[in-house]
N, C-alpha and C positions, 0 to 999 in steps of 0.2 A: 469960719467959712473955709481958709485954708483945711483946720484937722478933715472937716467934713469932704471936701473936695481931696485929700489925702486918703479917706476913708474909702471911696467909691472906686479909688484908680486905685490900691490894691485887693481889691474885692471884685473887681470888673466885671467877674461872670455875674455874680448875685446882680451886680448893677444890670448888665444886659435884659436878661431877665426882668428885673423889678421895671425896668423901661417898657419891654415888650408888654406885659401885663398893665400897666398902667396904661397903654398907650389903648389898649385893644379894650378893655373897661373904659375908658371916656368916649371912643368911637361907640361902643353897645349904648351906652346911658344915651350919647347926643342921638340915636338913633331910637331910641326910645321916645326921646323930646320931639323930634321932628315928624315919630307917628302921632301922638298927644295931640299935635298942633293940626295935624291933617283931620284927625278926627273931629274937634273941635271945630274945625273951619266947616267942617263937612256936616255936623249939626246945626250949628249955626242958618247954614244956609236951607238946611230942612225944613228947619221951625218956622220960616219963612210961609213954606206952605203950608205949614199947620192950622196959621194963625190969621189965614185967609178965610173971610167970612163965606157961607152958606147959606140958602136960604133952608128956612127948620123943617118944610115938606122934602128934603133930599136927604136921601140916610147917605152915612160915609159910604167909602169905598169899601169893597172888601177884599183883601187881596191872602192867596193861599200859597204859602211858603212851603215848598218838597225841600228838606232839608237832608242830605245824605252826612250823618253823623264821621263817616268813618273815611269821607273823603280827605286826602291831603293827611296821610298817615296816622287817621284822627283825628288833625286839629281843624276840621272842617267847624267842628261846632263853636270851639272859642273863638274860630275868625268870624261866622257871622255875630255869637254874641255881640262882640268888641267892637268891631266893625261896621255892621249891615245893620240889627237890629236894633239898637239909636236910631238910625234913620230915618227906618220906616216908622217908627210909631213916635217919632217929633213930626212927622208928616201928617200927621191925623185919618190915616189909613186904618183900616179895620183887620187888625193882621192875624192869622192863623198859619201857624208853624204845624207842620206834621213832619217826622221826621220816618224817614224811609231808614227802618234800621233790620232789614231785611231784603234779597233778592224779588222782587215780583211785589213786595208792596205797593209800590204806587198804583197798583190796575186797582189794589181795595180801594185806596184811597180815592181814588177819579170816580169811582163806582157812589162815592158818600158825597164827595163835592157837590155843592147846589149852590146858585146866586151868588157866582165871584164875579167880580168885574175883571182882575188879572189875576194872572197865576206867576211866579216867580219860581227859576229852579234854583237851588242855592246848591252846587257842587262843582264837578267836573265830568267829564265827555261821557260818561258811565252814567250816571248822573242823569245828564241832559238826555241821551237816548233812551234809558227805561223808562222816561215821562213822555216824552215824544212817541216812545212806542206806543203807550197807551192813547193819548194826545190825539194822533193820525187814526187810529181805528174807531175813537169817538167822534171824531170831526166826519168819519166816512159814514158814520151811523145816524148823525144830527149834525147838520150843517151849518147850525148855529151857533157852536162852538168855537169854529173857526172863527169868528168876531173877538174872540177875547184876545186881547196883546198876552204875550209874554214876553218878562223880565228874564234874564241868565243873569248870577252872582256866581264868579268866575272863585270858586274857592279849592279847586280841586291841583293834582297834580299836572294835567294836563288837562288845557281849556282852551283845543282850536277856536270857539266860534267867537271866543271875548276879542281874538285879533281882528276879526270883522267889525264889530259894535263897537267899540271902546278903542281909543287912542292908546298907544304905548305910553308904560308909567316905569317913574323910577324904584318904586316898592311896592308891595303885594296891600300894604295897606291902601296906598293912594289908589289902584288898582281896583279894588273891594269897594271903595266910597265912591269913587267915581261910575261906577255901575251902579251902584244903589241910587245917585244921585237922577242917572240916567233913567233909571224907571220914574220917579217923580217929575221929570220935565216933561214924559209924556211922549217924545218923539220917535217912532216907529219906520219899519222899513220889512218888506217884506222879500222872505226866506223862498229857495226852493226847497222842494222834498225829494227825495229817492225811494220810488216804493220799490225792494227787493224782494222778491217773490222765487222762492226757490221748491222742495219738493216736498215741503213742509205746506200746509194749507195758511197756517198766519204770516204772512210777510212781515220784514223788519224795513222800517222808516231811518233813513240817513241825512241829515242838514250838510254832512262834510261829502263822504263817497267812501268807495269801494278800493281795497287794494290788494292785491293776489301778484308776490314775486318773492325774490330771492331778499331783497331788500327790506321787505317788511316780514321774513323770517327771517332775519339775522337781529332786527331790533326788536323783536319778540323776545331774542335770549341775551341781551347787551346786559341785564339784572345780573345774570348770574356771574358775571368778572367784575362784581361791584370790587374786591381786594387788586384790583390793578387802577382805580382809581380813575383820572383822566384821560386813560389809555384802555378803559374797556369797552368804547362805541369802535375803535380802529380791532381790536384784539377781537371784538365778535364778527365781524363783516372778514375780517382777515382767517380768523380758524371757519367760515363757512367756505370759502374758496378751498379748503383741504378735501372737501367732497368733490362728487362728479362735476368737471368744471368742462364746456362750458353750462352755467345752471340756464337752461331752456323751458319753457314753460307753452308747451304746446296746447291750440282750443280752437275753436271755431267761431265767430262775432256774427251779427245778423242786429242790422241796426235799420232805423230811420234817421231823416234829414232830420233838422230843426222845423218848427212849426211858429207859426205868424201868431204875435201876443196878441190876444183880444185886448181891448179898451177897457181899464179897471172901473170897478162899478164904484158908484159913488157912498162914501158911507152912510150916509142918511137917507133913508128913502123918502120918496116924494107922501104927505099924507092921502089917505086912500078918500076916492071921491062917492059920495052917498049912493043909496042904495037904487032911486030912480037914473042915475047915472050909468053906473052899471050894469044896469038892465037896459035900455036904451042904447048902448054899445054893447052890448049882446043881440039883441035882434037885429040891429045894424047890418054888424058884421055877418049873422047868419044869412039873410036876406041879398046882402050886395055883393057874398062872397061865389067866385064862380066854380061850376063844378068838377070833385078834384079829378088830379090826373092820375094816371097809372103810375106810380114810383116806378122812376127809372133804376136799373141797376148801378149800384154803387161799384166808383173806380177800385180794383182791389189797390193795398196799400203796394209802392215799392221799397222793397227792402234791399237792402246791399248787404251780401256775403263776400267774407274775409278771413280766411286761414291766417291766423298770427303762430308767429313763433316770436320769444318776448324773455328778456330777463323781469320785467316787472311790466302790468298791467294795473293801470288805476280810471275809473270812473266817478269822474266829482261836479258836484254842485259850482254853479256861477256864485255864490255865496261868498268867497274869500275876495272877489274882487267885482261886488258889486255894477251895475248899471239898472239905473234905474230908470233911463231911459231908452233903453235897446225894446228894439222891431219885434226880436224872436226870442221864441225860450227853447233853450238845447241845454244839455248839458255834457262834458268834457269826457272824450274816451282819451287814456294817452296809452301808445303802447310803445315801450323804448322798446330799441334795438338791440337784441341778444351777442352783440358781437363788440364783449366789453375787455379789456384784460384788467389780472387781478389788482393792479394798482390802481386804474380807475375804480372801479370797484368800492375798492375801499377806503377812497375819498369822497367817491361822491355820497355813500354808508353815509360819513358824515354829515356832508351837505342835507341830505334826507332826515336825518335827527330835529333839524332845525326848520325845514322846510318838506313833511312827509312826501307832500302832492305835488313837488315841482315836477316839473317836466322838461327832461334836457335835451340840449341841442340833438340832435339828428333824431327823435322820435316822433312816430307818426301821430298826428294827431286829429282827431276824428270831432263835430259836431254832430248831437245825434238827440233826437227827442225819445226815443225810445230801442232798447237793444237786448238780446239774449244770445247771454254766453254759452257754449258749449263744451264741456270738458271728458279728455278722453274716458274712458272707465277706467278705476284701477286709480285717480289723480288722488295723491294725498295733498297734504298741507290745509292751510288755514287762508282766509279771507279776513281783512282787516277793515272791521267796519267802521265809521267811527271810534278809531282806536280801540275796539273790542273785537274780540276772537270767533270767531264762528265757520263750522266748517264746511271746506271747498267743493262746492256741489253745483251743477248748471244754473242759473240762474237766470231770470227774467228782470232787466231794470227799466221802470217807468219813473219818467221825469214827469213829479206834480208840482208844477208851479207857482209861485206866490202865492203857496197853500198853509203858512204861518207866519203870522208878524211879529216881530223883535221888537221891543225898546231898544234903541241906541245912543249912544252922545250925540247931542244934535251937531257938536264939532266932526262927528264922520259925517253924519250925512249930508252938511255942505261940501266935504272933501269928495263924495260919491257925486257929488249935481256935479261940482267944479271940474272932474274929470271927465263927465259925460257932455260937457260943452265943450271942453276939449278936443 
């Protein structure tokens, strides 16, 4: 024991070394063991509902998997294998994987879909709106669509809507199962939409919102100082202040109030009453009903006009912080204050990394059901929609309201009821 303890304290560096590697190898393996065991937990509890009986006139469910192959640098596909895909078929679900391994697939794909019960997207923000694109323009074609829940499997690199649905987790596996786990218990909540209507004739559909400023081009190019490491979200926000400073973004706003929720309809309809009934409340009401009047002329709408001037402009869904019992549906205009200096700036860059949509102190902030922006001619730059790229052009945003349903952990949405008794 001494030679050997003589050996290592004149060898030291080797020792360091062989320390550091050993230590960082039993941290990888137990961290291997710890997903093994989440996985396992997280089958376990599947099979559970697999193995619930049915009566034999019910065919299973059938549920349709958009799988984006190439999300998450790729490994999108081995995280649902490992992951997700156990899951769902210990659950005795009827599952079909189609993998979106092309732009613009998913429209074929929705075009061949027939008799799912749910649809599940498996990727991230890219992902989730090229189905949604398609998703919102069939739901506006056949209204029966909108009845189907969907599932989100958070496997991408960036996955606003999972911090909605899904509780914060300690690893990307526990993260993936417990979403999976979450479409199986069945419990839903419903989403706004953003219809974006700009000078194109198709409109693009947003769950998160719209953002046009200095701030969401400067982390457009935060990629490209990947060799500066921890220092390139400060190093991009910082070399954009070396342009015209201060960065102004001048437009025109024209918005509405918020509008009063209707009373949601009940899922099951009432069944329909026979044929002499119907007919007997048809001559009824032709008979008792009195004769009509002249339509009066409708109130035109009021709208409020707003000159901004703005280092950033964001338009977002009630989505990231839930009420599921609020009066009215609006949705968020925030326009910060153009009168930033460069070291704010490039703190609060980072704050925004973490948090895209927040809205800081001294900015105005606007409720509005419906608005259109105005941009001067000549405006370059890009629009940040759901973390995807599209460019800067007047646009038209309509708020469509609890116009799709989620699966959630049903652990959010007591935290959504508990806060709205609040």
């Amino acid at each position: 024991v001494v030679r050997a303890l003589n050996t290592l304290r004149n060898h030291w560096k080797k020792t360091t070394v062989g320390v550091c590697l050993l230590s960082w190898g039993g941290n990888w393996l137990y961290g291997k063991h710890c997903d093994n065991l989440l996985r396992r937990a997280a089958c376990q509890e599947a099979q559970a509902f697999g193995n619930e009986l049915i009566p034999s006139s019910m065919p299973l469910k059938k549920a349709t998997v958009f799988l984006n192959p190439a999300a998450c640098k790729g490994k999108a596909r081995n995280l649902f294998e490992k992951n997700a895909a156990p899951i769902l078929h210990l659950s005795g679900l009827d599952v079909t994987v189609v993998k979106t391994d092309y732009e613009g697939q998913a429209k074929k794909l929705l075009e061949l879909m027939e008799n799912t019960d749910l649809i599940i997207i498996a990727g991230g923000d890219g992902t989730v709106q090229e189905v949604l694109q398609e998703l919102c323009l069939g739901f506006l074609r056949i209204a029966v669509f909108s009845k189907i829940p969907i599932g989100f499997i958070p496997l991408g690199k960036t996955c606003t809507l999972s911090h909605t649905l899904y509780p914060e987790s300690t690893s990307q596996v526990q993260h993936i199962t417990n979403a999976t786990l979450a479409i199986l218990k069945g419990e839903t909540v419903p989403l706004d939409v953003l219809q974006i209507k700009g000078e194109k004739e198709q409109p693009v559909f947003a769950v998160t919102g719209l953002r046009w400023g200095s701030y969401r081009d400067a982390e457009a190019k935060v990629s490209k100082y990947w060799y500066l490491g921890p220092l390139k979200t400060k190093a991009a926000h910082l070399f954009s202040t070396f342009k015209e400073w201060p960065q102004k973004h001048q437009a025109a706003l024209m918005y509405l109030g918020p509008t009063e929720r209707p009373p949601e309809e009940p899922d099951e309809k009432p069944p329909r009453p026979p044929l002499y009934v119907r007919l007997y409340r048809r001559l009824w009401l032709f008979w008792s009903s009195p004769p009509k009047e002249i339509p009066q002329e409708t109130t035109p709408e009021d709208w409020e006009e707003l000159s901004l001037s703005t280092i950033e402009l964001s338009i977002t869904t009630r989505n990231r912080r839930l009420d599921l019992v609020r009066t009215e549906d609006s949705m968020n205009i925030c326009i910060e204050a153009d009168t930033v200096s460069k070291g704010q700036f490039v703190s609060r860059g980072s704050q925004k990394m973490c948090d895209p949509y927040m809205c800081p102190e001294g900015s105005q902030h606007i409720q509005a059901s419906k608005c259109i922006l105005q941009l001067p001619e000549g405006t370059e730059g890009s629009f940040g929609i759901d973390n995807e790229e599209y460019e800067a052009m007047p646009v038209e945003v309509k708020l469509l309201p609890r116009k799709l349903r989620f699966f959630c952990d049903p652990r959010m949405r007591e935290q959504m009821l508990h806060a709205a008794v609040q």
